[in-house]
N, C-alpha and C positions, 0 to 999 in steps of 0.2 A: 504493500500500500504506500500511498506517496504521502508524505506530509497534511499537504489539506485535506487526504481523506481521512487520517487518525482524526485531525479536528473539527473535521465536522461528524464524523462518529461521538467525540467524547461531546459537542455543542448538546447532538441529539438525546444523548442519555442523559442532559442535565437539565433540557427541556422537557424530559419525558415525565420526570415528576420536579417541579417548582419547587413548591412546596419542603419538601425534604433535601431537595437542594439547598436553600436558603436554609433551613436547620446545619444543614452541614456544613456549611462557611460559618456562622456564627460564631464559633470557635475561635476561627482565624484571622474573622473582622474585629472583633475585641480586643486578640493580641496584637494582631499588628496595629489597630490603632492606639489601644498603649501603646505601642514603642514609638510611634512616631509624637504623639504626644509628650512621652518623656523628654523623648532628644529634640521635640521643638523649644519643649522650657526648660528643659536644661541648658542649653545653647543660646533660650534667651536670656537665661538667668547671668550666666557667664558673663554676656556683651554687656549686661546692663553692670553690673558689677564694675567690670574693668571703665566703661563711660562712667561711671559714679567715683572712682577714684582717681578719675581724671579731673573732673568738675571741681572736686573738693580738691584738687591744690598738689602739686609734685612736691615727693618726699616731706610731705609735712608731719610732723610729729606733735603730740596734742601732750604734754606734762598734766595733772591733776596731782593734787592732795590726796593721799591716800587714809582712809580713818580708820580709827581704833578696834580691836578685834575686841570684843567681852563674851564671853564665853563660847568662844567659837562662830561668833555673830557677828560678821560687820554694820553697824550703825551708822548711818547717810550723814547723821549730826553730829555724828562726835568725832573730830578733823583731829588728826593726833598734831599736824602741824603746818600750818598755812604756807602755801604761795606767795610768796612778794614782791615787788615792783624789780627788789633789787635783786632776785632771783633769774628773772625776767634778762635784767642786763648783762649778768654774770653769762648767763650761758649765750647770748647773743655777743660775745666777747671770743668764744671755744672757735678754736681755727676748721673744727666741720661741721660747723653753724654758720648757713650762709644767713639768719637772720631771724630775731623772737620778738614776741609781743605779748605784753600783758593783757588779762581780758577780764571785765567782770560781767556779767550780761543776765538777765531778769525780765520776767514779762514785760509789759503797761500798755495801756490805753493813748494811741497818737489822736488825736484831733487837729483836724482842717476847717473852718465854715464850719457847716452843717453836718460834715463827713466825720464819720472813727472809725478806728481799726483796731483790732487789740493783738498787737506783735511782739517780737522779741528786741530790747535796746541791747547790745552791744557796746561796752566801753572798752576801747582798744588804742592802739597806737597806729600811725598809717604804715606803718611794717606790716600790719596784718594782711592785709591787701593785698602785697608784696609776697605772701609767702603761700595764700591763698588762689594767688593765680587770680584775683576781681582784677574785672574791666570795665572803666568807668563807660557810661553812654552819653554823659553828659557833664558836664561841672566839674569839679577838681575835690582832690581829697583836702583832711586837717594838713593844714600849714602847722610850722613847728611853735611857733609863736600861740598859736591857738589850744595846742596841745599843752604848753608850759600854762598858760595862761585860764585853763578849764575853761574855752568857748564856747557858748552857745552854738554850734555849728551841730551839721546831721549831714551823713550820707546815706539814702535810704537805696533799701532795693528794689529790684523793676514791679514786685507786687505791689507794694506799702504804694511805692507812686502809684498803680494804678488806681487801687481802692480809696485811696486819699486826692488824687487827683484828677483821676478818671483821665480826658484827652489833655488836661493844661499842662502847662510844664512846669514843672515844681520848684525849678531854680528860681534863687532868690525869694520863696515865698517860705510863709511861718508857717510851723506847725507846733499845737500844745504837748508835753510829754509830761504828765504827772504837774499843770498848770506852769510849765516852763516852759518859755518861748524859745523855740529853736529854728535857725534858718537853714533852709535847704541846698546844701552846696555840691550835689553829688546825684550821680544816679548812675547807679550799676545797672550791669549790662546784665541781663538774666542768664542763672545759672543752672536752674531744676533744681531736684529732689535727691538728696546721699541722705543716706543711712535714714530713710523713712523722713525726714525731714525737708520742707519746701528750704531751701537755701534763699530764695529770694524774698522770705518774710519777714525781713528783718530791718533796724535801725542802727548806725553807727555813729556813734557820740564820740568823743576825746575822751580817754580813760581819767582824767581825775575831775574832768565835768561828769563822767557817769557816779563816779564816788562821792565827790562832793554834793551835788545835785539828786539824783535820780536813784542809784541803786544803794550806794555806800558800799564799804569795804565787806568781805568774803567772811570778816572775821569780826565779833566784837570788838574784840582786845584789841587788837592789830590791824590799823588804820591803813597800812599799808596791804593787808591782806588781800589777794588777787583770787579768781574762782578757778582759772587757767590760765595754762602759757601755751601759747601756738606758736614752732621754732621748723625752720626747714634747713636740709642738708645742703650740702654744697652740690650734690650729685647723687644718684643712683647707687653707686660705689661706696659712697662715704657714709649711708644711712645708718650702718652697723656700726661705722665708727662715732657718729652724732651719737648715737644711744646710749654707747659707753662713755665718750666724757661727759655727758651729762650726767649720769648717772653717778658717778666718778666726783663730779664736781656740786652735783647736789647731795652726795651723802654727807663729803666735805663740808657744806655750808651748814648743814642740820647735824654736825655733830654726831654724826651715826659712826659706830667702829666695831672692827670685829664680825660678828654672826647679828648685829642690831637690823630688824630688817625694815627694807623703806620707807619713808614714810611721804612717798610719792609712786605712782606711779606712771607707765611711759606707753601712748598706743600707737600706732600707725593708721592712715588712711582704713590701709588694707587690714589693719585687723578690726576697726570699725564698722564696715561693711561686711565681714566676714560674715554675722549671723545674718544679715538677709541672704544672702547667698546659699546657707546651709540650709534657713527653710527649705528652701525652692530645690536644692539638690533630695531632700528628706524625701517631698513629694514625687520627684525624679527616680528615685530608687523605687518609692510605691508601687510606681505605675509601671517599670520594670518588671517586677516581680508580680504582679497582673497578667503583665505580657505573657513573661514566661512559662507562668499558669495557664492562661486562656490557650496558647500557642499548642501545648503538649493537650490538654485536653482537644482540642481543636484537631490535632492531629489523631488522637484516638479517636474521634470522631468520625474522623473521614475513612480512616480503618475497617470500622465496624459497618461502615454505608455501602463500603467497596466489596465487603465481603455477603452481605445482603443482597447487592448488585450480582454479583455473581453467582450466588445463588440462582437469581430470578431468571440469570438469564443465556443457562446450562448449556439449552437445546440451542440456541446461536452460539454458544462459543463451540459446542459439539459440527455444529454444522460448516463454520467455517474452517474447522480444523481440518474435515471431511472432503471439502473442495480443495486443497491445499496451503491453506495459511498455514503456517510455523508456530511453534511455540511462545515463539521469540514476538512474533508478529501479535500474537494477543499480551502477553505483558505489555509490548509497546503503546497498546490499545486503553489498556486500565491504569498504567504509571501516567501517560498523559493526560484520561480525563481525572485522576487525583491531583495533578500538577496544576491542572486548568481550575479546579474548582479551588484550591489554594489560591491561585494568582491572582481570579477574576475576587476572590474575599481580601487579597491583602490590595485591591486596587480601592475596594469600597473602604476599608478598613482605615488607607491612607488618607483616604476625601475623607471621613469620621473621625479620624482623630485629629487633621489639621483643625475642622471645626471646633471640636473640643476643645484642642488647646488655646482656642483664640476666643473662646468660651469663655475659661478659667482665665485667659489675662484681662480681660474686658471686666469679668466681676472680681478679680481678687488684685489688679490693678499692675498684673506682671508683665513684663516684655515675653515675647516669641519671635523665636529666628526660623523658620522652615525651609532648611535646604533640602533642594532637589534631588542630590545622592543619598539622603537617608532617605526619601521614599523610595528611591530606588532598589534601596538596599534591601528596604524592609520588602517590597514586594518581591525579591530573584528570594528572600528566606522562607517566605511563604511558599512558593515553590518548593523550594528546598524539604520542608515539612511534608508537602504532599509525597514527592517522591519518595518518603521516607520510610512515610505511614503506609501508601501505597505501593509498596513492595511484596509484601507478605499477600494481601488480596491478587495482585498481578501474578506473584508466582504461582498462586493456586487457580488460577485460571488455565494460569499457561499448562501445567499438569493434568488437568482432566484428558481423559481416552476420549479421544470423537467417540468410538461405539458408546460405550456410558453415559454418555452425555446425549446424544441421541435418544438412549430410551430410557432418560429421567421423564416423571411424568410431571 
């Protein structure tokens, strides 16, 4: 037999009954659309990751206060030892520290007119910027003067402008912050969303206008006390080296010696973003291990239908055997419509799970990347499956005696 006639033989036996053909793919529509689901948001989980730790700033390192352990419990209030200003310049001083910034930052409510917003103020130095990667879209950051001086100035972000200003342009205009008048000298260039957080909702004051004014210091006691330090490397290379003299030089400042353990500690972009990422792999592995369930079931499936198949249909494989087909010629016969009913399942399977995954980003607010090689891939395995499963029904085909198979009744 020539090629198009096996498939339009295997077409016909799967039109012959619908019904139980669609039971028989189910299997393998399931699993292959988990996989391509997985590896859509797995892949888009990736991409969004690596964009989000590009957003948020090259080789930036975030310092916090690290608090008091009581009984095996760390406590959010109890700082065993503040952050300070002069923290802040010491380590922006260390030869692979290309630059730090002090930061205290706290809800409030901005008001424009009629307009409010309730965002995050930021009191920082314009290093932060610098180390951040912001790009103004408009207006100029804190002058040093301004900065020495606790200025009424604000550099907002492209939301706060918009919710506060809708189409005007915000430069040179006031805005209320906690009944402090603040002028508008800034406007960043939109960033999105790291680590679950809109980046662009926020307000940037002079760090000792946020203390003095707005937020105050990090710590009762300690007027100087800061909430974080944001410090970046000089390079890619140098990141492991930043960490240790930092580290190095903030045990030194805090008096720590010996086994005294930090009382600070040190994150990276990438380890910030890390748990969104792990979700989204968590549920990657789920639907994995779905696949791989639905697939192998899928495949005993098709098993058990081919072997029922051939049951039914004794007296034609008797009879072909009779006029001279091969043995070889009917397994060819049943490994391809098992091949066929896998393929044409992991094609629907492939259309059902892009759907799905673009489902689940749409309601649970994830990216998806769906390249064209893993459906490809996922449909030659689906395949792959049918031949697998369909081996053992094909060779018992091939085996029947034309005479016995003739006078099965």
């Amino acid at each position: 037999m020539r090629p198009l006639d096996y498939l339009s033989t295997a077409a016909a036996a799967m039109l012959a009954n619908p019904i139980r053909t669609c039971l028989t793919m189910l299997g393998i529509i399931i699993g292959v659309g988990s996989m391509v689901s997985m590896a859509a948001i797995g892949a888009g989980a990736q991409a969004q990751v690596q964009e989000q730790i590009r957003s948020f700033g090259a080789n930036v390192l975030m310092i916090n206060a690290a608090v008091r352990n009581q009984g095996g419990i760390r406590t959010a209030g109890n700082i065993r030892r503040p952050l300070t200003i002069e923290d802040s310049r010491a380590i922006a001083e260390l030869p692979s520290v290309r630059a730090a910034a002090a930061s205290v930052a706290g809800p409030a409510q901005a008001v424009h007119g009629g307009r409010n917003w309730g965002t995050v103020i930021n009191g920082t130095t314009r290093d932060h910027f610098a180390i951040r990667g912001w790009q103004l879209a408009s207006g100029r950051l804190f002058e040093p003067g301004e900065e020495a001086g606790g200025g009424k100035v604000a550099v907002v972000g492209s939301l706060v402008a918009r919710r506060l200003f809708g189409d005007e342009d915000p430069l040179g205009r006031v805005i209320r912050i906690l009944n402090t008048p603040f002028e508008v000298i800034g406007v960043l260039k939109e960033k999105g969303s790291a680590a679950g957080q809109n980046q662009d909702d926020v307000i940037f004051v002079p760090l000792l206008t946020a203390m003095i004014r707005l937020i105050g210091s990090a710590n009762a006691v300690n007027r100087d006390a800061i909430a974080f330090i944001m410090a970046s490397s000089k390079s890619d290379d140098s990141m492991t080296a930043a960490i240790d003299d930092i580290t190095s030089l903030m045990r030194q400042r805090h008096g720590l010696t010996g086994n005294d353990e930090n009382d600070f500690t040190i994150t990276t972009a990438a380890s910030i973003l890390a748990a969104q990422e792990a979700s989204t792999r968590t549920v990657a592995i789920l639907l994995g291990a779905i696949a791989a369930v639905s697939l192998v079931v899928g495949g005993i499936s098709i098993m058990n239908i081919m072997l029922v198949s051939v049951s039914e249909r004794t007296r034609e494989i008797g009879l072909r055997l009779a006029i001279g087909a091969r043995p070889r010629d009917v397994r060819k016969q049943f490994l391809l419509e098992a091949a066929v009913l896998c393929v044409v399942g992991g094609v629907i399977g492939v259309l059902l799970g892009g759907l799905t995954a673009i489902g689940v980003a749409k309601f649970v607010g994830w990216r998806v990347l769906l390249e064209p090689q893993v459906a490809a891939v996922a449909v030659v395995f689906a395949g792959c499956v049918g031949i697998f499963f369909g081996y053992y029904p094909a060779r018992q085909a091939a085996r029947l005696e034309p005479v016995m198979a003739l006078r099965t009744d």
